[in-house]
N, C-alpha and C positions, 0 to 999 in steps of 0.2 A: 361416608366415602371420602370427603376434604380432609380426613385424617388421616387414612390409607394413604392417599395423594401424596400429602404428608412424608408418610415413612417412605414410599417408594423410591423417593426422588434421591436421599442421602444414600442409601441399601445400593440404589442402580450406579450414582455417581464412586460409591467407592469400591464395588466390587466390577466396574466397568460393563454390566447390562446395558448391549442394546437394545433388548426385547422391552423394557420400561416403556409405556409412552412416553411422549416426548420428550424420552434424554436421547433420540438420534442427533441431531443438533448438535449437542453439545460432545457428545462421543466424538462425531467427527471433527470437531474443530479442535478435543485433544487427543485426540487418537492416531488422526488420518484416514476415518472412512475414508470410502470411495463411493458413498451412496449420496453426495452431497452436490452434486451437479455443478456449478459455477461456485464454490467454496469449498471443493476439493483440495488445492493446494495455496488459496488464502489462506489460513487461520492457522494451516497443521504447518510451515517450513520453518527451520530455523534461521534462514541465511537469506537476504534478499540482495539483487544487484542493482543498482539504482544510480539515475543521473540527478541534479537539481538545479532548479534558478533560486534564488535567494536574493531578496528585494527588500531594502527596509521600507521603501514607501508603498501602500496598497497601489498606487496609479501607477507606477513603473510596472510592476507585477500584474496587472492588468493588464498595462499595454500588450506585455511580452503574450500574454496568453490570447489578445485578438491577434497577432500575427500568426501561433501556432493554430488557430480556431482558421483562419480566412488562409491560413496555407494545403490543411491538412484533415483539419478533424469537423468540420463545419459539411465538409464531403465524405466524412465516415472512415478516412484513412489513419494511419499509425501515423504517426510522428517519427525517423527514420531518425536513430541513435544522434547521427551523424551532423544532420540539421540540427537539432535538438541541442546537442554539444558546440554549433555553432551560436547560438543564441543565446547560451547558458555563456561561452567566452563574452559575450559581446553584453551581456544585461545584468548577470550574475554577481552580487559581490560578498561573494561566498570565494576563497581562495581556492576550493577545487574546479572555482573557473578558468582557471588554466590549462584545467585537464578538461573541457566543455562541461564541467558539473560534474564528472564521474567521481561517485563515492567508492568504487567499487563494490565486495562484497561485503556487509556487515551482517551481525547477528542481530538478534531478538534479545530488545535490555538494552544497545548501545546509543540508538537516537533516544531523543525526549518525545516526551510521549505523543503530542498529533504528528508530530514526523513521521513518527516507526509506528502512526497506526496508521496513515494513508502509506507509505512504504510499504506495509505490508499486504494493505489488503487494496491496491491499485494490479489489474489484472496487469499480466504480461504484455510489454508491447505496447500499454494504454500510457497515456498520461494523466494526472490528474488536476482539476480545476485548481486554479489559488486555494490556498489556506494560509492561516495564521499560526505561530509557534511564536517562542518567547524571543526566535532570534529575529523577525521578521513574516518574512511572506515568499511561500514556497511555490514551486512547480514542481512535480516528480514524475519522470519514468523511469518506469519500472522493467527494469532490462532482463531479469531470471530471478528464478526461487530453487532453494537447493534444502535439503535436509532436514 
């Protein structure tokens, strides 16, 4: 049977069967099922819209994330674009702090890689906790997903 297994999994992934066990997973994340409940449009878009802070010291980047924790998300609330892009001007030294952090919309392939994979896979609306990337120390909201 671990042979069978085996063959199933290359057969399923290249001829796109969902009925395989478990290649639904993976179908949908390159397909775009719809059977995938909260990683329905993680994994399948091309295009994400996103703000950021960008911090070279981990303690700056920190701090920034107890105010956005003790304003908003400590009570289960969104962080409002708005705010968000106030604090990204005022903490950010990322030069799209001018614009509050807005990146606009980019593709899939243009950030470095923990960037564009908390980018991509930070629900809509959420923001996500610090991270590290090779430019620093990030915050991202993630504002829409498209295509």
């Amino acid at each position: 049977m671990g042979k069978d297994a085996k063959k199933k999994e290359p057969a399923g992934k290249g001829k796109g069967k969902q009925a395989a066990g478990g290649s639904d997973e993976g179908a949908s994340k390159d397909k775009g099922g719809s059977k995938g409940g909260k990683g329905d449009k993680l994994g399948t878009c091309n295009f994400v819209k996103a703000r950021h802070i960008l911090c070279e010291k981990q303690g700056k980047i920190n701090e920034v994330y107890q105010k956005l924790q003790e304003g908003w998300l400590d009570t289960g609330d969104k962080v409002p674009p708005a705010e968000f892009g106030k604090l990204a001007t005022q903490y950010s030294e990322c030069p799209s702090a001018k614009r509050g952090g807005d990146l606009g919309w980019f593709p899939r392939g243009k950030m470095a890689g923990p960037f564009q994979e908390v980018a991509f896979s930070t629900a809509i609306g959420a923001t996500s906790p610090p991270f590290k990337s090779t430019h620093g120390y990030h915050i991202v909201l993630c504002e829409g997903r498209r295509g």
